[in-house]
C-alpha positions in Angstrom: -67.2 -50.9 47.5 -67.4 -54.5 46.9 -70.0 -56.4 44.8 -71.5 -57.8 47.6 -71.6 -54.8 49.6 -72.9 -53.0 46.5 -75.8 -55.3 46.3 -77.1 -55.4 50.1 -77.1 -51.4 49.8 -79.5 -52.4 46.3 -81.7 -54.3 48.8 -80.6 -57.7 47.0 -78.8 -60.2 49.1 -76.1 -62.8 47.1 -75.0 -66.0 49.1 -71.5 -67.0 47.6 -72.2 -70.3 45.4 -76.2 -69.8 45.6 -76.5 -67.3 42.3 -77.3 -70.3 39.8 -79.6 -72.8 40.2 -82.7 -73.4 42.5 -84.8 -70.4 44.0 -84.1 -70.3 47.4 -86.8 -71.2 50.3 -87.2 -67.4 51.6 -87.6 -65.9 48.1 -90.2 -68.5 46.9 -92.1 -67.8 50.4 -91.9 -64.3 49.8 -93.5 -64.7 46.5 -96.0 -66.9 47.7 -96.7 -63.7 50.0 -96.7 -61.1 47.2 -99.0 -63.4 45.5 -101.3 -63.4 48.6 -101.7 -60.0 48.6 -102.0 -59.5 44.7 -105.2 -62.1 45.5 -106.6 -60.1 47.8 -106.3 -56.7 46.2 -107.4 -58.5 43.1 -110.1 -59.5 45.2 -111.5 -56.5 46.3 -110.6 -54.9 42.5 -113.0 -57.4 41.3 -115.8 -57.1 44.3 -115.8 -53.1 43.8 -115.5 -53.7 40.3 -118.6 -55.9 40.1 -120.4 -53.3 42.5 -119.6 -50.0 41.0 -118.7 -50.6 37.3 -120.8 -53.6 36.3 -124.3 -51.5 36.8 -123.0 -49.0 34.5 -120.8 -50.2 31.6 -122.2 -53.9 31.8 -120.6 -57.4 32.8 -118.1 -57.5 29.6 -117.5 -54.1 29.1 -116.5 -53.7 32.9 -115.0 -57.2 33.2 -112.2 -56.0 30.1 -112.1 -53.0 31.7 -111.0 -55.1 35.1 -108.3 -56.6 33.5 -106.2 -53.6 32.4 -107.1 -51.9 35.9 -105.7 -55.6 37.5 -102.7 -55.4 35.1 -102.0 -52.0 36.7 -102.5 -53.1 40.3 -100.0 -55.9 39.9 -97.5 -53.6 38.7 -97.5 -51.2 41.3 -97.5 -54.6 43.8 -94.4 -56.0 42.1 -92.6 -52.8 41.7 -93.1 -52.3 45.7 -92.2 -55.9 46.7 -89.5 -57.2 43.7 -86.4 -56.3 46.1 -88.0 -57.5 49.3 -88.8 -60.8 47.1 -85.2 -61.3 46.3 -84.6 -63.0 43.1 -82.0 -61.4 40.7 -82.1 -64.1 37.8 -84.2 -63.8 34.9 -84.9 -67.5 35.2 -86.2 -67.2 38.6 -88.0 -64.4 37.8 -90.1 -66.0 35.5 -90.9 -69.1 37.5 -92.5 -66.9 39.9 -94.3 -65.3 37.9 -95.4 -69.0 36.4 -95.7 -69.9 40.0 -98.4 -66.2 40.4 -100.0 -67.9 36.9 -101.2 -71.1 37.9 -101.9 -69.9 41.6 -104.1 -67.9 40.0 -106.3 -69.9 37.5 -106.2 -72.2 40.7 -107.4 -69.5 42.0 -110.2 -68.4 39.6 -111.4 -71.3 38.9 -112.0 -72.3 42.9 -113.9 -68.9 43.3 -116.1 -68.8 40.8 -117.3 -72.7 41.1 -117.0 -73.2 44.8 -118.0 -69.7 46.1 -119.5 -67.9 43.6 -121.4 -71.5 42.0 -120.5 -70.2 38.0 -121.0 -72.3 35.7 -117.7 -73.8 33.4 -119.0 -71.8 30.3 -118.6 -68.4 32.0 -115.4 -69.1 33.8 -114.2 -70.2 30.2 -115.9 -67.3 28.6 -113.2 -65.0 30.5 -110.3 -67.5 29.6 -111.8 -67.1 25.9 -110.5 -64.0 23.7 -112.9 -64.9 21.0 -115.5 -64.2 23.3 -113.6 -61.1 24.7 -112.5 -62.4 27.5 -109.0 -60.8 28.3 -108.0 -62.8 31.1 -104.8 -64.6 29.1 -103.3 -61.4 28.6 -103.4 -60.6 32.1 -102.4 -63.6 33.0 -99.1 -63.5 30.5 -98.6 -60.0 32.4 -98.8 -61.5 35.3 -96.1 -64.2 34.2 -93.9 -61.4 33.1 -94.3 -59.0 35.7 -91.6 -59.8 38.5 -89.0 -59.5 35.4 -90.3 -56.5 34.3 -90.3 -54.8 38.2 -86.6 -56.0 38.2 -85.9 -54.3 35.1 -87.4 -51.1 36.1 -85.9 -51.3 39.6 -82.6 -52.4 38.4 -81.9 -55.5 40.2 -78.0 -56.9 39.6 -78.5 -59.8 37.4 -81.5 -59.0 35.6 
């Protein structure tokens, strides 16, 4: 079996002369995607969170709690999506999951002041690991997670 031939059957697609340099156009797009949907589910995480957990454990308590449940739902996202994503170089791997980082304080930052009207001291406050916030170390899983799905799944290159 040839490399090549070897590699579409691993789900991973390698264009003669494209395997260094820029990220393609259809795996950034698809990243973009996975990202959506990690938003959303985060989303919903975070709404049912809010609703269920918040009454009973209280807002820091179920917020830290939030992140470690979060840092298990993007796992289980990027483990079911790294191969239809389609990069295979560390490099790349890690620029998308720079690109998933500062989506998402983007992200945060536009929900809780436009939509949700916080104030800058409580979006800090999860941004803040003195004041318990844990958000950086979900966001530095985040960062690292499309490397670590390619690990796990055993994507050629990684």
């Amino acid at each position: 079996m040839t490399a090549n031939n070897y590699m579409q059957r691993a789900g991973t697609h390698q264009v003669p002369g494209r395997g260094r340099g820029r990220l393609g156009a259809r795996p950034l797009v698809r990243a973009l995607l996975v990202w959506l949907l990690l938003m959303v589910v985060e989303s919903v995480h975070g709404t049912l969170r809010a609703l269920l957990l918040t009454p009973i454990l209280g807002d820091i308590l179920a917020r830290r709690l939030g992140v470690l449940t979060g840092a298990v739902l993007i796992v289980i996202i990027t483990l079911l999506t790294i191969r239809w994503i389609g990069a295979t170089r560390m490099g790349h791997l890690l620029g998308i999951g720079l690109l998933w980082v500062a989506l998402t304080v983007v992200f945060e930052i536009a929900l809780g002041r436009l939509i949700m009207n916080l104030d800058w001291s409580r979006i800090a406050s999860d941004y803040d690991l003195r004041q318990g916030g844990l958000m950086p170390l979900g966001l530095l899983f985040m960062l690292l997670a499309p490397g670590i799905a390619a690990r796990l799944k055993r994507i050629h290159g990684v």
